[in-house]
Structure formats: structure tokens, C-alpha cells
N, C-alpha and C positions, 0 to 999 in steps of 0.2 A: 504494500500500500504506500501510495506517494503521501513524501511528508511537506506538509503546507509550512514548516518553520523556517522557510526561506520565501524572498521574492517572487522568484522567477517558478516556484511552482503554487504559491496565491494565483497571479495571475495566468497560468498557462491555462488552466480547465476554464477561464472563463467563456459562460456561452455551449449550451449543449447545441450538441450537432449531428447528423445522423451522417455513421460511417468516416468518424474524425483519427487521425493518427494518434496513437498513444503518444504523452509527451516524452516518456521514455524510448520508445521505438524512434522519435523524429533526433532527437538528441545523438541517439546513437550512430544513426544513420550519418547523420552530419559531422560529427567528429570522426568517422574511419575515411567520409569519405571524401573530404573538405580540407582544405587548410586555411589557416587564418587570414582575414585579408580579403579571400575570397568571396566573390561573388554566388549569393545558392539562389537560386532558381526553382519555383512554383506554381506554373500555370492553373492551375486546378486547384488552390490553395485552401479551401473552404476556409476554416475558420482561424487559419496562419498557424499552425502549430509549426512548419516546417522553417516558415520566417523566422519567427518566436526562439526555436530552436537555435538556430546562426546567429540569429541577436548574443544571444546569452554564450554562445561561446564563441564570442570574436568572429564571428564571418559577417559579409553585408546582406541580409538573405531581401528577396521582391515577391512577391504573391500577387496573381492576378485573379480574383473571384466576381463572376458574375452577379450572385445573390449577396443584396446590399446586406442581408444578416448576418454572415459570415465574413463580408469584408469588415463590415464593424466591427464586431468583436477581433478582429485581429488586427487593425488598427489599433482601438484601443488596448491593447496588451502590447504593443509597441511602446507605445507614448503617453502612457494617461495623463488627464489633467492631473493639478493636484488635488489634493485632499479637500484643500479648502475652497477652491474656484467650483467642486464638484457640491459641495455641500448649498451655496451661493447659488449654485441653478437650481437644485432641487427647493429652494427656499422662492425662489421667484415660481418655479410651475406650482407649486402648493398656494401661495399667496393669489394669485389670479386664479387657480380650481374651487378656491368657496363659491358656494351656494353658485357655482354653474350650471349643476341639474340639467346635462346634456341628457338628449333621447337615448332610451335605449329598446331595442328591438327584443325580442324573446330570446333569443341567443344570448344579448349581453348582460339583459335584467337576471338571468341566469346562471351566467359568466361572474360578473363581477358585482357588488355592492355597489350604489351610488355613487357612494366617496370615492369609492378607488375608480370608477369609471369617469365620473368629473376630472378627479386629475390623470388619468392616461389621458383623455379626450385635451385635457389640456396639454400634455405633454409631447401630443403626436401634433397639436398646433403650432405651438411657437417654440421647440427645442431644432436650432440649427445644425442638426447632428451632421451633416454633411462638411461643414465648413468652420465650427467649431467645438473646439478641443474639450472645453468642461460639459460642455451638452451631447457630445458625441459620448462622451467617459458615462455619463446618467444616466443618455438612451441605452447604451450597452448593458447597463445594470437591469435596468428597467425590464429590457428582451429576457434576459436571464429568466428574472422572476417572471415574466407575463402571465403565462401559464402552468402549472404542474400540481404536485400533491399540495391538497388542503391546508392551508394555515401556516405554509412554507412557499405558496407563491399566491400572486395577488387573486387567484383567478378560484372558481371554486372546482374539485377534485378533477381535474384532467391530467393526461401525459405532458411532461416536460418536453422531451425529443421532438415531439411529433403533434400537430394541432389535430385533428379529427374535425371529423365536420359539425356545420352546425346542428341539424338535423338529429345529429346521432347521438349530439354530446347533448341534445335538448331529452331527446326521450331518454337515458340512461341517466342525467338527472330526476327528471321526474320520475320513474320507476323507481329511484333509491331514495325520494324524498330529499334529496340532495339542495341546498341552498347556499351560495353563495357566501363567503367568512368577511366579516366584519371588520377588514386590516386597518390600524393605526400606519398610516402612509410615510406619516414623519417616523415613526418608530420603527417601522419595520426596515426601510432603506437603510436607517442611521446607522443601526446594528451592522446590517452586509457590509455595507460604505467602510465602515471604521473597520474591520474582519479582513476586509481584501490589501486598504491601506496597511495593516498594522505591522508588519514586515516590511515596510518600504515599497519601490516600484522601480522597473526596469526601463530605462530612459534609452533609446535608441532612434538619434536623426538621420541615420545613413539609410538602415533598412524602409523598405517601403511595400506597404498594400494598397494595391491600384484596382476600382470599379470597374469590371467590365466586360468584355468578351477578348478573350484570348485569342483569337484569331485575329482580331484589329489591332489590338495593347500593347502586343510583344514588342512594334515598333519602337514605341515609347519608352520599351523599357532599354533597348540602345542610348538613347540619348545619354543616361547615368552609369547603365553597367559597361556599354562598350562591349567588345568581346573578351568580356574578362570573368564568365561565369565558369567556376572550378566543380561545381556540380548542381546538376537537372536532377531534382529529387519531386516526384509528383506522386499523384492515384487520381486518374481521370474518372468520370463517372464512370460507372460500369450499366453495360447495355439491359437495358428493360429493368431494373433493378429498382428506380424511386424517382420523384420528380421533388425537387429538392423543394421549389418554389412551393409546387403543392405543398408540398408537409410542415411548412412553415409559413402558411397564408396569416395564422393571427400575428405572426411575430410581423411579419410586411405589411397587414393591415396598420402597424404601430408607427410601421416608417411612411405610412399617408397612403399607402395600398388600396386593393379591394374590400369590402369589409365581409367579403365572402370566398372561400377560395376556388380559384379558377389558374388554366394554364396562362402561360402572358405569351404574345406574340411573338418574342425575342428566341429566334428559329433553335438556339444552344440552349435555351432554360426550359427545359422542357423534358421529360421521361424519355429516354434513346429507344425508339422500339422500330425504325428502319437502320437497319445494318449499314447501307450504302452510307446514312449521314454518319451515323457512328465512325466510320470508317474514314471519311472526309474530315469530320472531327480532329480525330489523331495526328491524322498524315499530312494537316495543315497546321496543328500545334507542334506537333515534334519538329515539322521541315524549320518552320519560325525560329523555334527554339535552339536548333542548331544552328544557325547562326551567331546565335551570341557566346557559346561555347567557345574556352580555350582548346586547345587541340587535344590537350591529357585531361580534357574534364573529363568526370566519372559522371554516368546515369542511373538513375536508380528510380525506378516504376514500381510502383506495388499495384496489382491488378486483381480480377476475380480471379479462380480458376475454373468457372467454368467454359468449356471448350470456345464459343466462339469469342469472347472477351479477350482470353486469355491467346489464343492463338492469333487474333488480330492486332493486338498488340503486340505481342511477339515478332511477327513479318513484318510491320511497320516499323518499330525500331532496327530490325535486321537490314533493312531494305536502306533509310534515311543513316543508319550507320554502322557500315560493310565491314568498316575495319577494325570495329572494337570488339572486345571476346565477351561472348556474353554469358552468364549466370543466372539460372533458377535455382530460387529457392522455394521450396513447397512452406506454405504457411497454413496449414488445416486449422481449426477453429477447437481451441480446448475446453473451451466452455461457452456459457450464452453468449451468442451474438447481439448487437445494439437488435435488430429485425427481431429477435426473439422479446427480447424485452416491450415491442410492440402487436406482444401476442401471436407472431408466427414462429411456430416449433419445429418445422419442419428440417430436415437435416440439411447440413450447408457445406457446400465444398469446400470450404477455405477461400484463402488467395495466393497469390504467387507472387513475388518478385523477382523481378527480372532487374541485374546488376550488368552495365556495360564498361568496360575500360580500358584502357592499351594494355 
């Protein structure tokens, strides 16, 4: 069990995620196969553990994430504001959420208590999470707790991981007589707030998480890394497997979303269930990606293993780079997996990683 008496592991679990890198596995990864100085590389980065990672041991790491949840929370475990500027916002969206008494639909009258729905509603108004630092650091908190077990997040008894629908979450409350907990809003933040600070924070202005689609971004990421990246450490979606955006609709309804969940039009955020884009996918991320590579960078892919994930992967990095020797590692699953924990028991192949290097 990871010990929270240090910094950099306060902050690394911030922010649940479905199918996130252990912060032990990213750590590791990065120090065999990285040297300091260097540039780490994560197109697929969901919620930065691999960034987070190279931060904390001297490398410069970039994360490029699509889903604005994931790149939040891994910004903010980059740079948080401080203590006291985070405290200063939560005190301005409390001071403007009295006696708001925003609408709420049967879902949310359900979902959450007044009070705490007054101040989300207000907090999904005027928090510039996008562009500023102590409101980005709040909102991040804020997603954390949105949803999960009773009287330990704002929302009444749902999954943290994973939002469920309205519908579903409406009838399984009402069946369990289930009603929404009564949070002291200043109280309950104050506590986490001061819990995550109270070790300190890991301050890093080199590394970067960038919003966006990986196939456009990469550009960008030249301008600062140059071709000086020492290692490509990623785990792309895997095919048919979850749609991220979906499973995370309440935490994106927070960032001014749908207040229902639905796919979004953005052709990459979206459940992979045509092979041909899956495949397009890759083989326009990895070609990108190899570009900014130094010549002795190392690759490191963690993928499914089931057969066509894993073998499409496979030929793609074999194909995009001919001359590095490559390695599998079988990774089977020793115990529940995150999918398990949202009710599916069925057995799971594991994953694979695939290691390239001269």
C-alpha cells in the first residue's frame, strides 16, 4: 500500500480514472527507462501519472489528453495553486452560492442537496478552471469528490470511477429509499484541502499537460521538447473497451458540459468500435510521435492483450520503428480489475507491454 507521508504521493492519486497507471508502475517505468534531463512523452496521458512521474524524478515529462477531466487533474498535480489562493476561491464560490436555489431536475434533486447543488451550480459558473491556477486547483478537488460513496462525496451513494446514468441512478435511489447527505460544503472541502496540502506540493514549470487531440498537438509539442524526447511511455485506448467521455458525463457536466450524458462529436472521444479508425489512430500518433524522439529513445506501450488490440499495436510500432528490438511483457491481471469494480466479473486477459530500444 502507497504511503501518502510524502508529497508526490498526496498528490499523484488525485482524481479517479478508469484504467489509470499505477503511480508505482509509471515511476518505474520512467526511471529504467529515462535519464534525467530528458524529455518523457504521453500522448494518451489521461490523468498524467506518466508526466507526474518524470516530474518527481528529474525528467521534463508533456501529456497530451483529450478529456478536459483528466487533463485537469494532471495539471493540477503538476502545479497547484497554493494553499491559501485555493482556500480564497472556495470562499468567493460559497459567498455568491447562498440562497441561489438553482433548478434542479429529478436527477439532481436526487443527486445532491440544495446547498451543495447551489454551490456546484455556482462553481461550474464562475470558477476559470481553464486559465486559472487556484480555480483550476478547486475545480480539480471539487471532480474528485462530485460523485461517489455517501457522506464521503458531495453526491448521494453512486460510483466514484464511473457516472451511471440518470435514469438508472434515479430508480436505484428510489428502490433503496436512498436520499441525498446533507454536506457542510465549507467543512467538508476544508478537511481534503488541508489532507492533500499537508505534506507540501510538487512545483514543476518545465513539464506540461496540453488539451487536446493528439493527432493535431504533437506539433506543439516541438516547439518546447524539440527532438529531445528520451522516452515515448503511453497506453492508448484500447478498442471497444469504454468511452471515456461517456463515463465521466457528470464530472464534464461540472466543466459547463451536457447535463446529460451523451457521445461528443470530436471523431477521437469516443468508444473505438471501427478497427480501420483504431488503427488510423495509432499509426498517426506513433508516426507524430516519432519525430520528436532522440535516436536511443526507448518506447514503452502498455496495451490490452486481447488479440486484435494487442497485435495492432504490435505491427504499428514494428512497422513506424524497424530498427528497434522489441519486448513483450505479459501482464495478466492478479486481482480485480478497475471494470470489475464496476460490476463486470467476467475474466480479463490482462495486458501486454511492448518495450522498444536499440
Amino acid at each position: 500500500m502507497r504511503s501518502f507521508e510524502n508529497p508526490e504521493n498526496r498528490w499523484a492519486g488525485l482524481g479517479p480514472y478508469y484504467a489509470m497507471f499505477p503511480f508505482s508502475f509509471a515511476k518505474e517505468v520512467v526511471k529504467k527507462y529515462s535519464n534525467k534531463e530528458e524529455w518523457v512523452l504521453d500522448p494518451f496521458a489521461g490523468r498524467g501519472s506518466s508526466v507526474f512521474a518524470s516530474s518527481v524524478l528529474g525528467r521534463k515529462g508533456v501529456g497530451i489528453e483529450i478529456n478536459p477531466v483528466g487533463w485537469l487533474y494532471g495539471k493540477t498535480k503538476l502545479c497547484p495553486a497554493s494553499e491559501n489562493l485555493v482556500f480564497k476561491s472556495l470562499g468567493k464560490v460559497l459567498k455568491q452560492s447562498r440562497g441561489a436555489q438553482a433548478y434542479r431536475d429529478e436527477f439532481f434533486k436526487l443527486c445532491y442537496s440544495q446547498s451543495v447543488f447551489d454551490f456546484l451550480i455556482t462553481a461550474r459558473k464562475i470558477l476559470k478552471w481553464k486559465t486559472r491556477k487556484a480555480d483550476a486547483t478547486l475545480m480539480s478537488l471539487i471532480l474528485v469528490y462530485l460523485h461517489g460513496k455517501e457522506w464521503d462525496s458531495f453526491s448521494n451513494q453512486m460510483r466514484q470511477g464511473k457516472a451511471l446514468s440518470p435514469d438508472y441512478s434515479i430508480r436505484w435511489w428510489k428502490s433503496k429509499g436512498k436520499t441525498p447527505p446533507h454536506i457542510d460544503v465549507m467543512k467538508f472541502l476544508a478537511q481534503r484541502i488541508k489532507w492533500r496540502y499537508s505534506k507540501g506540493i510538487i512545483k514543476d514549470k518545465n513539464s506540461q499537460m496540453l488539451l487536446g487531440d493528439s493527432t493535431k498537438l504533437l506539433k506543439r509539442v516541438a516547439r518546447f521538447s524539440g527532438p529531445k524526447v528520451g522516452l515515448l511511455f503511453t497506453s492508448p485506448p484500447y478498442y471497444e473497451v469504454t468511452n471515456y467521455h461517456y463515463d465521466q458525463w457528470l464530472r464534464l457536466w461540472m466543466l459547463g458540459g451536457f447535463k446529460r450524458p451523451r457521445s461528443l462529436d470530436n471523431h477521437w472521444a469516443r468508444k473505438f468500435s471501427s478497427k480501420e479508425d483504431y488503427k488510423v489512430l495509432l499509426q498517426t500518433v506513433f508516426e507524430n510521435s516519432a519525430k520528436l524522439l532522440k535516436k536511443n529513445a526507448n518506447i514503452y506501450v502498455r496495451t490490452d492483450a486481447r488479440p486484435f488490440t494487442f497485435q495492432t499495436t504490435k505491427e504499428i510500432l514494428k512497422d513506424i520503428f524497424p530498427k528497434k528490438k522489441m519486448k513483450i511483457l505479459k501482464r495478466p491481471f492478479s486481482g480485480p480489475t478497475q471494470t470489475a469494480l464496476f460490476g463486470d466479473k467476467s475474466p480479463k486477459p490482462g495486458e501486454m507491454d511492448i518495450i522498444l530500444s536499440n
